[in-house]
PDBQT receptor file of N, H, CA, C and O in Angstrom, charges set to zero:
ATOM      1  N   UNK A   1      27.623 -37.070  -6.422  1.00  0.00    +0.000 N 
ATOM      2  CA  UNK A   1      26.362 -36.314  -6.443  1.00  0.00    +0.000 C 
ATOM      3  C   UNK A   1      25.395 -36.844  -5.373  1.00  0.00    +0.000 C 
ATOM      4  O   UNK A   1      24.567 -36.065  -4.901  1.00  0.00    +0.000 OA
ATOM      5  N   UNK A   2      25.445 -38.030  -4.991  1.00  0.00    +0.000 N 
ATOM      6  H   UNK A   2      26.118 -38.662  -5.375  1.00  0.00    +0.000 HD
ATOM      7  CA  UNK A   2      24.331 -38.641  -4.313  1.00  0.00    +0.000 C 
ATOM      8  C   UNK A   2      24.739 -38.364  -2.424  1.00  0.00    +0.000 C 
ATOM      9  O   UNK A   2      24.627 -39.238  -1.565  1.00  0.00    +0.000 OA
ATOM     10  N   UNK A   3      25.145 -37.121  -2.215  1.00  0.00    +0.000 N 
ATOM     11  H   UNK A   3      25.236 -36.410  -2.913  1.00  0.00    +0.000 HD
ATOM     12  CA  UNK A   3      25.916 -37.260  -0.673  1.00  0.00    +0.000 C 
ATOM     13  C   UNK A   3      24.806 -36.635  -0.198  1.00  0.00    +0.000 C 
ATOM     14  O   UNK A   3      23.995 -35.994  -0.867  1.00  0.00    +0.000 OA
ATOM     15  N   UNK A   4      24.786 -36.890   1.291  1.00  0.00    +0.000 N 
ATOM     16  H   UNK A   4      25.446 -37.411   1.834  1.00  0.00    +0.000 HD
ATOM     17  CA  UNK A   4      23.162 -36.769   1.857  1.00  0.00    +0.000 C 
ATOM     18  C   UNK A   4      23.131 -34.965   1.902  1.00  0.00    +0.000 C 
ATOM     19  O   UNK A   4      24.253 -34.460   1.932  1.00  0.00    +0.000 OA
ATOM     20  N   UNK A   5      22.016 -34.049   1.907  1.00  0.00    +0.000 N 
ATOM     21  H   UNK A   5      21.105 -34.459   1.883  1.00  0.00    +0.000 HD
ATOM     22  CA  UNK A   5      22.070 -33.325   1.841  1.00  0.00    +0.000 C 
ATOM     23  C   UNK A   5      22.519 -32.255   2.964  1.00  0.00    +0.000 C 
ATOM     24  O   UNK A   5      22.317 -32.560   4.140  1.00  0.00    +0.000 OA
ATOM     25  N   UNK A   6      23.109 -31.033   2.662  1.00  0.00    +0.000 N 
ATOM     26  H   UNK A   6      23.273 -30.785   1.707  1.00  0.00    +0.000 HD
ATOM     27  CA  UNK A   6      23.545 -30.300   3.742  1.00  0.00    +0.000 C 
ATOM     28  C   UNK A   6      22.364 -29.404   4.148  1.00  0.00    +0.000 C 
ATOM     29  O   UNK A   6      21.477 -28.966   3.415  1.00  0.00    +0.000 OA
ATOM     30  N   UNK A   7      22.573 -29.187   5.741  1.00  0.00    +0.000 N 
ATOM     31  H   UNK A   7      23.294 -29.544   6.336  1.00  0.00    +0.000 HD
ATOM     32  CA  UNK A   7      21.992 -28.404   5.997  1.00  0.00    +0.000 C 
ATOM     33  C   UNK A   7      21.428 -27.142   5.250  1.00  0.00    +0.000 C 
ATOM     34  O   UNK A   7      20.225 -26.933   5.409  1.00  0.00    +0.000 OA
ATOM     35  N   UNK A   8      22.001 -26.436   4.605  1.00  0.00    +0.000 N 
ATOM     36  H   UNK A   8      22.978 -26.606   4.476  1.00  0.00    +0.000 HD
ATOM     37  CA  UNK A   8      21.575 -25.500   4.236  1.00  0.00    +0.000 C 
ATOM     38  C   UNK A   8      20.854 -26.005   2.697  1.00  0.00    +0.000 C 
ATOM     39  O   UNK A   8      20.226 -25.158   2.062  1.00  0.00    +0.000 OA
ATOM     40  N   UNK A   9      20.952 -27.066   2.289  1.00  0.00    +0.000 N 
ATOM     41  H   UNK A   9      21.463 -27.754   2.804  1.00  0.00    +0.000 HD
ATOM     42  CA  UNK A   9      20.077 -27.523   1.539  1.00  0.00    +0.000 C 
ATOM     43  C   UNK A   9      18.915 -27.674   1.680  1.00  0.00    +0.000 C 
ATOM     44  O   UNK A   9      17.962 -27.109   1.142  1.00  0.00    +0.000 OA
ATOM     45  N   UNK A  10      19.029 -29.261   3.186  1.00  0.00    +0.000 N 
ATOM     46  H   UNK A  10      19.803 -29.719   3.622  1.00  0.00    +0.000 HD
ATOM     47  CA  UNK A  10      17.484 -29.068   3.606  1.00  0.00    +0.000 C 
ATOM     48  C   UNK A  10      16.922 -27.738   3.847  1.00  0.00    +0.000 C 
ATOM     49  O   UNK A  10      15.769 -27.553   3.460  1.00  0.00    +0.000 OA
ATOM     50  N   UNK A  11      17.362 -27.065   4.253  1.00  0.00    +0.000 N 
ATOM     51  H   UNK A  11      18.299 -27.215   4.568  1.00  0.00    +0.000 HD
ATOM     52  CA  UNK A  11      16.393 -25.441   4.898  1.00  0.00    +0.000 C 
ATOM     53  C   UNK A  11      16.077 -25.071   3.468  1.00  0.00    +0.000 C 
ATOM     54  O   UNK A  11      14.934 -24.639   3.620  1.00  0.00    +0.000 OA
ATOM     55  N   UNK A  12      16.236 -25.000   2.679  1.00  0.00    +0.000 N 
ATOM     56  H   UNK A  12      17.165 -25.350   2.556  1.00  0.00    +0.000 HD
ATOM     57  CA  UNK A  12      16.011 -24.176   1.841  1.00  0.00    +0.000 C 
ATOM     58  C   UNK A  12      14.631 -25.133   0.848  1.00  0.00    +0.000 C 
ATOM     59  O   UNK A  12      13.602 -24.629   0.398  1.00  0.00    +0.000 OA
ATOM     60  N   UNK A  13      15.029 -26.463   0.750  1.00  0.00    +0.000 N 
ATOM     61  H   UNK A  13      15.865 -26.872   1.116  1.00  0.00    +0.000 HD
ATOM     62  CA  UNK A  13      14.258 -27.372   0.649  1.00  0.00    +0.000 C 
ATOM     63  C   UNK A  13      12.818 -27.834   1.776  1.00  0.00    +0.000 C 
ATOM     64  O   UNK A  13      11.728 -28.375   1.589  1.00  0.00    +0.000 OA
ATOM     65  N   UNK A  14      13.320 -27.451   2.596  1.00  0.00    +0.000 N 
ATOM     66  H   UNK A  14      14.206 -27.012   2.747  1.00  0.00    +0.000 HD
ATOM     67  CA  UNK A  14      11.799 -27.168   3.437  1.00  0.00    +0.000 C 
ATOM     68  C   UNK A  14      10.688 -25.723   3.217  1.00  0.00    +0.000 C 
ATOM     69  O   UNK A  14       9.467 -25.621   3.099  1.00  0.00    +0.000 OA
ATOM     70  N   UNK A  15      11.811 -24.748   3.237  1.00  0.00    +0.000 N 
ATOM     71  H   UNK A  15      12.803 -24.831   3.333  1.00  0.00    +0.000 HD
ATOM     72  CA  UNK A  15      11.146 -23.069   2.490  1.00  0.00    +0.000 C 
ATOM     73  C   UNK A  15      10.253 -23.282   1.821  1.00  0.00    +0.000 C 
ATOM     74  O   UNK A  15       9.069 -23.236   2.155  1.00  0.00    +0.000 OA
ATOM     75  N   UNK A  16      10.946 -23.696   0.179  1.00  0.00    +0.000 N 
ATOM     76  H   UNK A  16      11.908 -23.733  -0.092  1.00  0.00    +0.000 HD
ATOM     77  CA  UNK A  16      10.638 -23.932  -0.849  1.00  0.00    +0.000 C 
ATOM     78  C   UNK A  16       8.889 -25.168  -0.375  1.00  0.00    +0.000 C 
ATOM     79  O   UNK A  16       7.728 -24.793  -0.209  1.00  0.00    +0.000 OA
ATOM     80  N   UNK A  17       9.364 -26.325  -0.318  1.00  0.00    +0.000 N 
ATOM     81  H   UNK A  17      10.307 -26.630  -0.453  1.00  0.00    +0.000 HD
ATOM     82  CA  UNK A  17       7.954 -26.815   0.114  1.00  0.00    +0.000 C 
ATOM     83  C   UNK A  17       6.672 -25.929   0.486  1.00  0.00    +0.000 C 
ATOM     84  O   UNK A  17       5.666 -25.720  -0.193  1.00  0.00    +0.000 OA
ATOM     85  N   UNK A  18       7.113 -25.325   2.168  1.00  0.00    +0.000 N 
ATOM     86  H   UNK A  18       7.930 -25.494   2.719  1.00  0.00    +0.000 HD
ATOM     87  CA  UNK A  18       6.447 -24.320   2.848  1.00  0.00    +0.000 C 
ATOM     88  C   UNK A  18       5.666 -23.357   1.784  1.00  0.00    +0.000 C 
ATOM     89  O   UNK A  18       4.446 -23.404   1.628  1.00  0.00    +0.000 OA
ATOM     90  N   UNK A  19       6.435 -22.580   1.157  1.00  0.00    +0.000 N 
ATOM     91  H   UNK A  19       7.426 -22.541   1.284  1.00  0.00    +0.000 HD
ATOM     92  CA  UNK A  19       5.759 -21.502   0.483  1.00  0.00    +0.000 C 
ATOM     93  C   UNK A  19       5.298 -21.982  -1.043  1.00  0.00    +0.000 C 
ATOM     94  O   UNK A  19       4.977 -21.053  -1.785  1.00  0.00    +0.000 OA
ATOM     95  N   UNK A  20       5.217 -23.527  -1.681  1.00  0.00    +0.000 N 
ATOM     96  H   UNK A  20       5.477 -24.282  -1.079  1.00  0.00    +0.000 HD
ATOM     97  CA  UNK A  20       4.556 -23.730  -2.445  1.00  0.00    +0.000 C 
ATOM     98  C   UNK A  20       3.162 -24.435  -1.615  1.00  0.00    +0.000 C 
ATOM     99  O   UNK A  20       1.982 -24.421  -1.963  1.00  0.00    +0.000 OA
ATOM    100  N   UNK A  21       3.452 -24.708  -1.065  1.00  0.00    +0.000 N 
ATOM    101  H   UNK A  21       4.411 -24.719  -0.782  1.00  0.00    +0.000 HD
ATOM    102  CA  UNK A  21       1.805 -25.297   0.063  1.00  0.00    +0.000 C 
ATOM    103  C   UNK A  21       1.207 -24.358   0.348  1.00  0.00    +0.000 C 
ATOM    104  O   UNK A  21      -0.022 -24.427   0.349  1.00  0.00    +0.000 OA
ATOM    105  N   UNK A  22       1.878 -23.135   0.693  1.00  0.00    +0.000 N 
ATOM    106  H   UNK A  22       2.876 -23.079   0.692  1.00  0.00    +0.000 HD
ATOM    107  CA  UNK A  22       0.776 -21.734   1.380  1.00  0.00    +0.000 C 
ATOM    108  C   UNK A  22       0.316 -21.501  -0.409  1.00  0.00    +0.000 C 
ATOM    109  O   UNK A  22      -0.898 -21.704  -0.438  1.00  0.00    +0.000 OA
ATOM    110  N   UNK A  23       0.741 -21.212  -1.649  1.00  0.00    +0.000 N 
ATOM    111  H   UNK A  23       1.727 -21.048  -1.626  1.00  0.00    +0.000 HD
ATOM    112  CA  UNK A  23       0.480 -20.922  -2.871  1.00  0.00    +0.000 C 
ATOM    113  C   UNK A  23      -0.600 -21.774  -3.010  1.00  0.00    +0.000 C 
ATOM    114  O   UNK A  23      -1.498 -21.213  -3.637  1.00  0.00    +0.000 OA
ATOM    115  N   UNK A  24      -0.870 -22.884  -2.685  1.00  0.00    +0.000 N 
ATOM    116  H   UNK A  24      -0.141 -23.340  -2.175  1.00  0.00    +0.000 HD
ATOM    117  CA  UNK A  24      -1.836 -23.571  -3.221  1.00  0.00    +0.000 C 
ATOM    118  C   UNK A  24      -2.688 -23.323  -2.494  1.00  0.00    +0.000 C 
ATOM    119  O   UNK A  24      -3.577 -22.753  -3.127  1.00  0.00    +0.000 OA
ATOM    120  N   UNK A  25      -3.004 -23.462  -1.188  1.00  0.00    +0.000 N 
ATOM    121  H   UNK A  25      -2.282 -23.925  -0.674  1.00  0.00    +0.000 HD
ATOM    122  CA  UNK A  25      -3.948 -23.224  -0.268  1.00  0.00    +0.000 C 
ATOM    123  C   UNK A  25      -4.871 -21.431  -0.744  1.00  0.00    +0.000 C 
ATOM    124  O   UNK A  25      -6.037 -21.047  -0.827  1.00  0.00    +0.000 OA
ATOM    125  N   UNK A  26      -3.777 -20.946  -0.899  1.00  0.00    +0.000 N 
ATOM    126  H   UNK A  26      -2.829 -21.259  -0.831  1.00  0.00    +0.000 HD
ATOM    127  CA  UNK A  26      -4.027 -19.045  -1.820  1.00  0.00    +0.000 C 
ATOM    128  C   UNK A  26      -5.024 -19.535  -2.720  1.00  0.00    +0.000 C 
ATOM    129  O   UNK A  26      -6.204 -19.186  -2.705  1.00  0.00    +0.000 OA
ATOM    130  N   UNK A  27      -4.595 -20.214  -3.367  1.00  0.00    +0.000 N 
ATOM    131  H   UNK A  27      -3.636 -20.498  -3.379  1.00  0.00    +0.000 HD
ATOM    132  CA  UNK A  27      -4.994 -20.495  -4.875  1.00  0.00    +0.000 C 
ATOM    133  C   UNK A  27      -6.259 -21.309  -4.521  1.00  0.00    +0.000 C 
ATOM    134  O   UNK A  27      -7.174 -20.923  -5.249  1.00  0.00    +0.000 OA
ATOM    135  N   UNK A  28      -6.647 -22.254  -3.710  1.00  0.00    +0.000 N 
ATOM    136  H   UNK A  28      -5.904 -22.568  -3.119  1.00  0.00    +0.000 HD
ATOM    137  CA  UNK A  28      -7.599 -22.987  -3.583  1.00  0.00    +0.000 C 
ATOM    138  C   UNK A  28      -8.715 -21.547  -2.959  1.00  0.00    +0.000 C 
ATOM    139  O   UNK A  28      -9.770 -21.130  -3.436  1.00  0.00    +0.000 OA
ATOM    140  N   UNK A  29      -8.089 -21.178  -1.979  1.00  0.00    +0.000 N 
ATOM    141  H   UNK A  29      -7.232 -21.517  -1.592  1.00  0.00    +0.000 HD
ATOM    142  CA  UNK A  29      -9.617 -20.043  -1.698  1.00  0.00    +0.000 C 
ATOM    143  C   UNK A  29      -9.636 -18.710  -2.650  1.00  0.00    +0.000 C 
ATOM    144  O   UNK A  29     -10.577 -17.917  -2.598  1.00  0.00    +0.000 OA
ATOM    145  N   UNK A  30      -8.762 -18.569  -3.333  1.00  0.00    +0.000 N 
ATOM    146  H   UNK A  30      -7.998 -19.213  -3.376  1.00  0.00    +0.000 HD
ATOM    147  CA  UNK A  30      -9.021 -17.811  -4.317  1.00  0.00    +0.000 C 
ATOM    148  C   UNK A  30     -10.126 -18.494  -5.218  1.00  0.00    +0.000 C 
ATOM    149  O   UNK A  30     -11.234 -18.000  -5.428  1.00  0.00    +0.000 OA
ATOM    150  N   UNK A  31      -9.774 -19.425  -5.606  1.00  0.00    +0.000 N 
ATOM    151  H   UNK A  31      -8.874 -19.826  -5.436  1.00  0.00    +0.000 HD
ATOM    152  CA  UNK A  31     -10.884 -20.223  -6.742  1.00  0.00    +0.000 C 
ATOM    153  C   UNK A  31     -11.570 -20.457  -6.038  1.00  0.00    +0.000 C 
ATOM    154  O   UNK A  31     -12.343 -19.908  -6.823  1.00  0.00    +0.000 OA
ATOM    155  N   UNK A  32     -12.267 -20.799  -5.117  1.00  0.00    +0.000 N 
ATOM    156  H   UNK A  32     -11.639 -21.245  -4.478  1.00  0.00    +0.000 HD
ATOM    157  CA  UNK A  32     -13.463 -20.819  -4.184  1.00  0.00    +0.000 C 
ATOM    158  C   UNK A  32     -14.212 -19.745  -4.192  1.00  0.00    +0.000 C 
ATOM    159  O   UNK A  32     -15.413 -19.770  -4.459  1.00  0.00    +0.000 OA
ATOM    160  N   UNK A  33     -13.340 -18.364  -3.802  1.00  0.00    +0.000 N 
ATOM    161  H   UNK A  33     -12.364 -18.344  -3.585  1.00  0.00    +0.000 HD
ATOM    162  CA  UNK A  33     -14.151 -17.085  -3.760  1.00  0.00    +0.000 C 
ATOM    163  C   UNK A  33     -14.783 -16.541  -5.404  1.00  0.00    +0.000 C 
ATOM    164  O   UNK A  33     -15.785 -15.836  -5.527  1.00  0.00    +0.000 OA
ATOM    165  N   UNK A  34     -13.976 -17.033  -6.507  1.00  0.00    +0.000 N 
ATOM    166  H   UNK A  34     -13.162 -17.605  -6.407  1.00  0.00    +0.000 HD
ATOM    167  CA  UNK A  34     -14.415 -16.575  -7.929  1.00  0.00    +0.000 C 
ATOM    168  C   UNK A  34     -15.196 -17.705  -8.253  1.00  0.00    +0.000 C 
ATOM    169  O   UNK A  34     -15.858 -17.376  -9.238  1.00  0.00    +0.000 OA
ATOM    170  N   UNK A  35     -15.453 -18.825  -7.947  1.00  0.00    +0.000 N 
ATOM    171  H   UNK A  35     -14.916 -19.092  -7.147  1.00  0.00    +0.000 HD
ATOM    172  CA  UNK A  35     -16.685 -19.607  -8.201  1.00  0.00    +0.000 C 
ATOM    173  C   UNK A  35     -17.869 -19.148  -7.324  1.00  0.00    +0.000 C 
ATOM    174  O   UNK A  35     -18.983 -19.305  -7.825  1.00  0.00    +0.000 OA
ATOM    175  N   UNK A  36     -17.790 -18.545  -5.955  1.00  0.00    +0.000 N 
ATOM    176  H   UNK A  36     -16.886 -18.417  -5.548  1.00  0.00    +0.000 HD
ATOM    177  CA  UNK A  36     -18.645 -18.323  -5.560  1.00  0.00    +0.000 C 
ATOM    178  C   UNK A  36     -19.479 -16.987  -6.080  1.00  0.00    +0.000 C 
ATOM    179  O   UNK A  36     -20.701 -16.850  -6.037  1.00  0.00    +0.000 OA
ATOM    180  N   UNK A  37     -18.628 -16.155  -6.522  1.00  0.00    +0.000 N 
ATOM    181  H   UNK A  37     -17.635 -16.266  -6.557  1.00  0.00    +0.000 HD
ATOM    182  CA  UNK A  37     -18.706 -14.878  -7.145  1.00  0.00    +0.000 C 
ATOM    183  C   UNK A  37     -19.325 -14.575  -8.617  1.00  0.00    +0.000 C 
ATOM    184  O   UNK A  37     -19.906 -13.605  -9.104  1.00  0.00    +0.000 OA
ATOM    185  N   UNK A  38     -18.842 -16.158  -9.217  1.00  0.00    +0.000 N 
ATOM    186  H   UNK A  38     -18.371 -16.946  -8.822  1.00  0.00    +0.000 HD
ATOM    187  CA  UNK A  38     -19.294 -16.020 -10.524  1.00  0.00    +0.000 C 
ATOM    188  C   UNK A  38     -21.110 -16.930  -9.851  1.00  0.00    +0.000 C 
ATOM    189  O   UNK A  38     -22.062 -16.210 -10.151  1.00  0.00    +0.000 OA
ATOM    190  N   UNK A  39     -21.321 -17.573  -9.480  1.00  0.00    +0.000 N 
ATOM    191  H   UNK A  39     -20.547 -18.158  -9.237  1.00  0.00    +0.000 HD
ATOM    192  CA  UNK A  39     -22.317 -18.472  -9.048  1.00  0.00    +0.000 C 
ATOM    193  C   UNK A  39     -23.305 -17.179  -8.838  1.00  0.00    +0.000 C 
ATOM    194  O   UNK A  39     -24.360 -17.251  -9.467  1.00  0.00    +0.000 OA
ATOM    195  N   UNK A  40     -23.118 -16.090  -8.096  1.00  0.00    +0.000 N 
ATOM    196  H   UNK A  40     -22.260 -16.032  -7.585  1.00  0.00    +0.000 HD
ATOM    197  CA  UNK A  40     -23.815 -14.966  -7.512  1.00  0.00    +0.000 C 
ATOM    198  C   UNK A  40     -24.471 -14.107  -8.602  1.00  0.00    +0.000 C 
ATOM    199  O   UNK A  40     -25.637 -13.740  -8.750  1.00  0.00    +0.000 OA
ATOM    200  N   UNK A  41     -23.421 -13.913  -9.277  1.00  0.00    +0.000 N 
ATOM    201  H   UNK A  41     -22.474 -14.211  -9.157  1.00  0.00    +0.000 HD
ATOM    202  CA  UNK A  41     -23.598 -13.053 -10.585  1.00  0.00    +0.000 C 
ATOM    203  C   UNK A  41     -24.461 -13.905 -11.789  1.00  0.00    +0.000 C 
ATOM    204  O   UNK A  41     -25.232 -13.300 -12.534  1.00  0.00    +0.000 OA
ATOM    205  N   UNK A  42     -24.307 -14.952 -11.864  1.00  0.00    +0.000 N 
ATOM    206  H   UNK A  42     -23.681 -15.444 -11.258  1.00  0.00    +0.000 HD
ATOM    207  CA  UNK A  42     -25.401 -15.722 -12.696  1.00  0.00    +0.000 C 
ATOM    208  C   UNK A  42     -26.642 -15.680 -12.102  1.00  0.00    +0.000 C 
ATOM    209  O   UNK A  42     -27.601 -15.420 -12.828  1.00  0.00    +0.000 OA
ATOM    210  N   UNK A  43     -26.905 -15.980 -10.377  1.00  0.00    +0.000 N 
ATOM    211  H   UNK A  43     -26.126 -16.191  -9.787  1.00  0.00    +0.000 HD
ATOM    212  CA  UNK A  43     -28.378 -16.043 -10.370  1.00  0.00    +0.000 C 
ATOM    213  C   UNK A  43     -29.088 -14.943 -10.005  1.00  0.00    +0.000 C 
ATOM    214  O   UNK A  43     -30.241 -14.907  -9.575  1.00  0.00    +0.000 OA
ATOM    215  N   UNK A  44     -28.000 -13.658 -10.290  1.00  0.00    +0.000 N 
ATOM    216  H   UNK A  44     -27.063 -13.687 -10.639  1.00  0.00    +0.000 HD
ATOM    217  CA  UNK A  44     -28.466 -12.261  -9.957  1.00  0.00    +0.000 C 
ATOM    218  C   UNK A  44     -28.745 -12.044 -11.615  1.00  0.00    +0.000 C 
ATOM    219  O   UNK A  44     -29.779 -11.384 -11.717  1.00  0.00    +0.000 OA
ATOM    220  N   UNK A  45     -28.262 -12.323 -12.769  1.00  0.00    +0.000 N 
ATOM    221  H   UNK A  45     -27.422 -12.858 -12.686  1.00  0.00    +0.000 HD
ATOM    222  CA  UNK A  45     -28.755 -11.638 -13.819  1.00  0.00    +0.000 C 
ATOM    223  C   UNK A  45     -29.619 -12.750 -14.205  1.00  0.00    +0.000 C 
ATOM    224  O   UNK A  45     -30.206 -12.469 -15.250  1.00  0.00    +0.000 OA
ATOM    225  N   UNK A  46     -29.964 -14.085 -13.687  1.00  0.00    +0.000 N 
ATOM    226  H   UNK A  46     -29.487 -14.313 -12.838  1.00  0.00    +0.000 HD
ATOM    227  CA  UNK A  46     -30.927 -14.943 -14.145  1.00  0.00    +0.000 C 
ATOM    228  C   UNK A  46     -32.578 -14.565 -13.241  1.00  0.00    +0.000 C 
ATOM    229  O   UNK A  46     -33.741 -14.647 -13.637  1.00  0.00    +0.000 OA
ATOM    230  N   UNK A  47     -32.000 -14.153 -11.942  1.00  0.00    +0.000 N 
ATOM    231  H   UNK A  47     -31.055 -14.086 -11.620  1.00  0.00    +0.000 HD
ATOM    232  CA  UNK A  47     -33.194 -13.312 -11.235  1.00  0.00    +0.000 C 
ATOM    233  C   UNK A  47     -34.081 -12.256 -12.284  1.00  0.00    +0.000 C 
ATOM    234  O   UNK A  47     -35.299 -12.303 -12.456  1.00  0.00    +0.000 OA
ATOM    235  N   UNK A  48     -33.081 -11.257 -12.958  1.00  0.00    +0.000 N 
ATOM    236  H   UNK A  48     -32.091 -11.218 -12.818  1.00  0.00    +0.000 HD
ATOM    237  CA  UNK A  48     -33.120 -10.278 -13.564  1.00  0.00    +0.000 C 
ATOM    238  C   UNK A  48     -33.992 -10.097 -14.827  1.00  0.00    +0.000 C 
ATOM    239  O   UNK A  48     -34.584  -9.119 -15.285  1.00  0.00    +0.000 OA
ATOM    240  N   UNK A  49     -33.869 -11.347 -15.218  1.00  0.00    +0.000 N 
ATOM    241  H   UNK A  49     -33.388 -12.141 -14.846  1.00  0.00    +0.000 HD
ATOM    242  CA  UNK A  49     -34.128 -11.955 -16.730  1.00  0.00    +0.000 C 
ATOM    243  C   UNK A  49     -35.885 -12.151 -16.404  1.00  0.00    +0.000 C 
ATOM    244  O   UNK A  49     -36.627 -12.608 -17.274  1.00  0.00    +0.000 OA
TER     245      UNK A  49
């Protein structure tokens, strides 16, 4: 089990990395844009109040 990995392992093992790093980076400005969004909407109905 322990034999160094084959090519087509690594590649697929680099992919895999690749497109969980772009997911997070998604995910980080996604949650950026809905904190900023929710932040907006509080001091628009606290304006309101």
């Amino acid at each position: 089990m322990n034999h160094p990995p084959t090519q087509d392992e690594w590649d697929f093992c680099q992919r895999v990395l690749k497109i969980s790093s772009k997911n997070t980076k998604l995910w980080k400005q996604e949650s950026m844009l809905k904190l900023q969004h929710e932040k907006s909407t509080l001091f628009f109905d606290f304006d309101r109040a």
